[in-house]
GUKOLRO-920624 format. One record per atom (N, C-alpha, C): residue number from 1; residue in one letter; chain; atom name; y, z, x. Coordinates in steps of 0.2 Angstrom, whole numbers. Layout:
REM GUKOLRO-920624
nr rest kette atom north up east
NUM A A CA Y Z X
...
***
This chain:
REM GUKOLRO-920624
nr rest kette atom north up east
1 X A N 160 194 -54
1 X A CA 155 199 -53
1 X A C 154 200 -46
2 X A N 151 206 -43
2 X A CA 152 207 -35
2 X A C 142 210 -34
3 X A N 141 210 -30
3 X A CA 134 212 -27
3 X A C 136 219 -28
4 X A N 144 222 -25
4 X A CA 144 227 -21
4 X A C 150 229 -23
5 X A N 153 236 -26
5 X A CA 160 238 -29
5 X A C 162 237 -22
6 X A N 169 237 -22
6 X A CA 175 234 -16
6 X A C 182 236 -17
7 X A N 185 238 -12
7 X A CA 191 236 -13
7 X A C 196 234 -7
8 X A N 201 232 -10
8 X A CA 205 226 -3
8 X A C 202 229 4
9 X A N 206 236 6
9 X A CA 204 239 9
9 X A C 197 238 14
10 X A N 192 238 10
10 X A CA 185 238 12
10 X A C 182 232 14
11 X A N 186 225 12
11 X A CA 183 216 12
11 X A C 189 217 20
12 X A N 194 221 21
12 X A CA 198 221 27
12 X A C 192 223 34
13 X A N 190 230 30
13 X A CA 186 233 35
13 X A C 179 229 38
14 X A N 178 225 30
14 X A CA 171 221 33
14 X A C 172 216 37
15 X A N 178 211 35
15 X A CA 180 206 40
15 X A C 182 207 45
16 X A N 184 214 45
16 X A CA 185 217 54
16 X A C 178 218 59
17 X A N 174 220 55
17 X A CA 166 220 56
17 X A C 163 213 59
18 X A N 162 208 52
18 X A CA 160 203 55
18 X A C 162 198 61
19 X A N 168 198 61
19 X A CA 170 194 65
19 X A C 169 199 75
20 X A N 170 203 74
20 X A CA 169 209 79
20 X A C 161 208 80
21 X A N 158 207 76
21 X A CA 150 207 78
21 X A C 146 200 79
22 X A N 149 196 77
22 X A CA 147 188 77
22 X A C 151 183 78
23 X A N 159 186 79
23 X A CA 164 177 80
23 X A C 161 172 86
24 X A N 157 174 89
24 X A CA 153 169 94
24 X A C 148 164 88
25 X A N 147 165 82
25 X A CA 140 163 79
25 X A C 142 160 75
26 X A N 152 158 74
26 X A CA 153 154 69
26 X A C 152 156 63
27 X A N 157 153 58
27 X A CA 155 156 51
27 X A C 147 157 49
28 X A N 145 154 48
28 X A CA 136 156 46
28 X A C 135 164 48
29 X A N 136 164 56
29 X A CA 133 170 58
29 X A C 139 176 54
30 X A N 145 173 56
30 X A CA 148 182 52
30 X A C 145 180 46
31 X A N 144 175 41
31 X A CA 142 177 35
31 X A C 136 183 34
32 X A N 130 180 39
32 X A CA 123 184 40
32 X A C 125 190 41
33 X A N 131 195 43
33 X A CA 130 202 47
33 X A C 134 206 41
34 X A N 139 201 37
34 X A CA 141 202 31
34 X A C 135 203 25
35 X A N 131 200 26
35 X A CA 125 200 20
35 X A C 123 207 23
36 X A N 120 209 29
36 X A CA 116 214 31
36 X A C 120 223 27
37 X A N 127 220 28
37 X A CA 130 227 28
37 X A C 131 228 18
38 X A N 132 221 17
38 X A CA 131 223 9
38 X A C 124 222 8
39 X A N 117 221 9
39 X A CA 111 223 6
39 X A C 111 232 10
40 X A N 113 233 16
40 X A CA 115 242 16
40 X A C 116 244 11
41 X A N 123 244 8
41 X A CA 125 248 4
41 X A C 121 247 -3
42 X A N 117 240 -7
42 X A CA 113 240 -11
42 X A C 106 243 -10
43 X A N 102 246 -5
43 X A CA 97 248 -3
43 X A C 94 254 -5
44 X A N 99 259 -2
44 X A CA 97 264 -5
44 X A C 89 267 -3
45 X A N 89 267 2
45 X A CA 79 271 5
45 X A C 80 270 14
46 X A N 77 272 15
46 X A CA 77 274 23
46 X A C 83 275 25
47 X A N 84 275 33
47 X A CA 90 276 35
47 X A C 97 275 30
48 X A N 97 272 26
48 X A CA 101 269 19
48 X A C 102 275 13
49 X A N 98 279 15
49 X A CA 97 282 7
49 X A C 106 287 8
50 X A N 109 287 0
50 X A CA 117 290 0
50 X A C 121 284 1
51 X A N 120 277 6
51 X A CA 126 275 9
51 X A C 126 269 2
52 X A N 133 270 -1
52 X A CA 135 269 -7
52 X A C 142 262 -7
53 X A N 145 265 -1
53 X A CA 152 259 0
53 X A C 151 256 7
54 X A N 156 252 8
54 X A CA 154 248 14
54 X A C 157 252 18
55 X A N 163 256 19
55 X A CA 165 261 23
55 X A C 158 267 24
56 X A N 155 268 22
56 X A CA 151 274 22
56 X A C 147 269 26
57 X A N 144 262 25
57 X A CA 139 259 30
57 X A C 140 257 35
58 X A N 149 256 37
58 X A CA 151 253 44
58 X A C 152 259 49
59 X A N 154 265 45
59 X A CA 155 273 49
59 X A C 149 275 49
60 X A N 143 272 47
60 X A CA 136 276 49
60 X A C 136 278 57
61 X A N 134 284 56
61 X A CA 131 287 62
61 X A C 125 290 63
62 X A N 119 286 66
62 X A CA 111 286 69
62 X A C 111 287 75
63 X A N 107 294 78
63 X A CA 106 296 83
63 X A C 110 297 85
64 X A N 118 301 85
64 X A CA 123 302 89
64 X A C 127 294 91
65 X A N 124 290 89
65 X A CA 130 284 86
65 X A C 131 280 82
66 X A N 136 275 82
66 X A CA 138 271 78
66 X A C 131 267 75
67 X A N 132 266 68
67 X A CA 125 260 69
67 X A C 127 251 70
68 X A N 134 251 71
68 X A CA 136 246 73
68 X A C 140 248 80
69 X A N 138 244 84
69 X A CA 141 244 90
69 X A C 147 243 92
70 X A N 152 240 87
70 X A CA 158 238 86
70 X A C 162 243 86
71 X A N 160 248 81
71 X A CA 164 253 79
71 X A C 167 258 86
72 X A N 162 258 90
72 X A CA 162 262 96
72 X A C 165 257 102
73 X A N 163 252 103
73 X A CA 164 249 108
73 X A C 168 242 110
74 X A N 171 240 103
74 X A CA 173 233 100
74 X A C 180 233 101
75 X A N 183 232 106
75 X A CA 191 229 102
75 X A C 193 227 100
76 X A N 190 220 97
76 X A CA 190 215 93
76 X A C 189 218 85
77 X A N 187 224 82
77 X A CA 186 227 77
77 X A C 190 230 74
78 X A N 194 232 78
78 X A CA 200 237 78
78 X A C 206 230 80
79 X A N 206 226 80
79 X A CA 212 222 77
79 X A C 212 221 71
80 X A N 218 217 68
80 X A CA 219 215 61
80 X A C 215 211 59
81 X A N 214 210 52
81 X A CA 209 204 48
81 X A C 213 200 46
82 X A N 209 194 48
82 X A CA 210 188 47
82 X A C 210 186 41
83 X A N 216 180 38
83 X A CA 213 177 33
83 X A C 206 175 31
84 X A N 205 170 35
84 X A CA 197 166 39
84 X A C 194 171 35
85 X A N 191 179 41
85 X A CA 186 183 38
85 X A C 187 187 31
86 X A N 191 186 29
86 X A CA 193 191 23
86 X A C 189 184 16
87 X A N 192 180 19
87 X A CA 186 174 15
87 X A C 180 174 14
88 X A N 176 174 20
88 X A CA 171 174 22
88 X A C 166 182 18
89 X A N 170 187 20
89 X A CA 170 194 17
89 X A C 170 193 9
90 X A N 174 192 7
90 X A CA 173 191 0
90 X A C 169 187 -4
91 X A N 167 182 -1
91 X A CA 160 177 0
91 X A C 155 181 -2
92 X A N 154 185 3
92 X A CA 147 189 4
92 X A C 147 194 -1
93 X A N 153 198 -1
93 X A CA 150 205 -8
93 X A C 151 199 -16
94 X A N 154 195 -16
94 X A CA 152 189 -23
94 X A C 146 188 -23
95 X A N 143 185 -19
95 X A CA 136 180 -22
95 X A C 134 178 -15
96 X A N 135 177 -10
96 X A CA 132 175 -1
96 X A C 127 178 1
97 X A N 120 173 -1
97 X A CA 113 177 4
97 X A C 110 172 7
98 X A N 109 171 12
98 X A CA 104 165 14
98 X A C 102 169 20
99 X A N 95 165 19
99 X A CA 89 167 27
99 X A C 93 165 31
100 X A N 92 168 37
100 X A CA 85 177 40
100 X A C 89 181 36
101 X A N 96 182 34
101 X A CA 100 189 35
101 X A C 95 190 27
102 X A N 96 186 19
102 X A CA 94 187 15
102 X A C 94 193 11
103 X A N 87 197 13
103 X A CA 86 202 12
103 X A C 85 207 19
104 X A N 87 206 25
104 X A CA 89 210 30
104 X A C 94 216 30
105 X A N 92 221 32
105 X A CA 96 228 34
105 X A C 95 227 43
106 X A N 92 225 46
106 X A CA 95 225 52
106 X A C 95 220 56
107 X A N 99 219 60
107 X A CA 100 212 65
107 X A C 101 214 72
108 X A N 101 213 79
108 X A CA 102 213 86
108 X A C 101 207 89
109 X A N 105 210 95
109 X A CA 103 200 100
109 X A C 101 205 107
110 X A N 95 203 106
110 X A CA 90 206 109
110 X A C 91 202 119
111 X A N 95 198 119
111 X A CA 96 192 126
111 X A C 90 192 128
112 X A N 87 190 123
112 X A CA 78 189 125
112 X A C 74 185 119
113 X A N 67 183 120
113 X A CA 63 181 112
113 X A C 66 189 107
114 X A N 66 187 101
114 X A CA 66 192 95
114 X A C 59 194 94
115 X A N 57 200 95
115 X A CA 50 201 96
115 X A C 51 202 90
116 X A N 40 202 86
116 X A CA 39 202 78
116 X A C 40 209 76
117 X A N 44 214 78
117 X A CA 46 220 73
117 X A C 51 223 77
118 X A N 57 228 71
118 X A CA 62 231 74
118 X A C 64 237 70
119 X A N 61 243 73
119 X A CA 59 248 69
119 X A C 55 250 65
120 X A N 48 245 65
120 X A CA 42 245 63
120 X A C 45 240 55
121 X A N 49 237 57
121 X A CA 51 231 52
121 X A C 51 227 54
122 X A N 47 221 50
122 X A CA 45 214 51
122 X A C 53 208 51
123 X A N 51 204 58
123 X A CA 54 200 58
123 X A C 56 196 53
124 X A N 62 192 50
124 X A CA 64 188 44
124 X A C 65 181 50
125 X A N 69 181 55
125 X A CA 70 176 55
125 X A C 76 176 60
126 X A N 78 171 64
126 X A CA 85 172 69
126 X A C 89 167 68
127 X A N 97 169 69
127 X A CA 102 164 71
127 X A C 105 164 75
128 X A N 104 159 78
128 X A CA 109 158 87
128 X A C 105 166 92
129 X A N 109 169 92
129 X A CA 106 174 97
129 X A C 105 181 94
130 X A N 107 182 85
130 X A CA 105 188 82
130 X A C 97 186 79
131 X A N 93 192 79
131 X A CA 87 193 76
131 X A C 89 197 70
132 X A N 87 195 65
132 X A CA 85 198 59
132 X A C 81 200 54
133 X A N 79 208 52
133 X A CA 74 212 50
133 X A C 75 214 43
134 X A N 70 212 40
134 X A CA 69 216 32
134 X A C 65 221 34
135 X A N 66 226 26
135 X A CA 60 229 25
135 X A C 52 228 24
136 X A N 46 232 26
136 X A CA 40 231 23
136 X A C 43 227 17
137 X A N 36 227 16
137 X A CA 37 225 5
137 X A C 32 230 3
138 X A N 37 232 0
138 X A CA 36 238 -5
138 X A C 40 244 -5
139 X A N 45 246 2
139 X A CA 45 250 6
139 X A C 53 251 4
140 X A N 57 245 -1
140 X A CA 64 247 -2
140 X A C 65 243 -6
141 X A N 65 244 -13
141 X A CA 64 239 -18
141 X A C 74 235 -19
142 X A N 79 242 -16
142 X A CA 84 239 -18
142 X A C 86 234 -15
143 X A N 83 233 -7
143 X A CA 84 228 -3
143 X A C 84 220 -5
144 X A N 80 221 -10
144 X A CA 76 215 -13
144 X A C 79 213 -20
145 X A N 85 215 -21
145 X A CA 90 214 -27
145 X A C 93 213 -27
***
């Protein structure tokens, strides 16, 4: 059973993702950014509302850009996947949640303190140098599923 319908394809493009967003933060951390883009795709409400697969979540486009920084600016993202993150990837749409990322939709590394809110969403919690943001409560029930 998976969190999140997948295919090879898509666990490719997520381990391209995590590892392009966090191989500084060591397995833990790609796990947490991997959490974040599968509770996207499970959400369903705010900026989330339609995005159904993990490709529709990693090609998001907010305000005239990517909503990962990767996608635009990473050339680490645009290499091949690794076995390592194709594991770790498939960890995550199976069963992988653990705090801050948990129930978080957004994360940055702010190269500063994580201030208490990030887009008028409450702080969850940091790892190494990513900050990590849930929804209100109340405000996205899918997030919390």
């Amino acid at each position: 059973m998976s969190r999140v319908k997948h295919t090879s394809s898509d666990i490719d493009l997520m381990a391209r993702m995590m590892r392009a967003e966090a191989e500084g933060e060591g397995q833990l951390g790609m796990l947490m950014v991997g959490n974040v883009i599968v509770n996207r795709v499970r959400a369903n409400c705010g900026d989330f509302v339609g995005l159904r697969t993990i490709p529709q979540v990693i090609y998001q486009v907010q305000g005239g850009n990517y909503s990962f920084e990767a996608v635009q600016k990473g050339n680490v993202f645009y290499q091949r996947a690794r076995d390592q993150e194709r594991r770790l990837a498939e960890r995550t749409v199976k069963f992988w949640r653990e705090h801050p990322s948990k129930y978080a939709l957004w994360y940055f590394n702010p190269y500063d303190v994580c201030p208490p809110t990030w887009y008028d969403q409450p702080f969850a919690g940091q790892y190494k140098q990513h900050c990590y943001y849930e929804p209100q409560a109340n405000t996205c029930e899918g997030a919390y599923t």
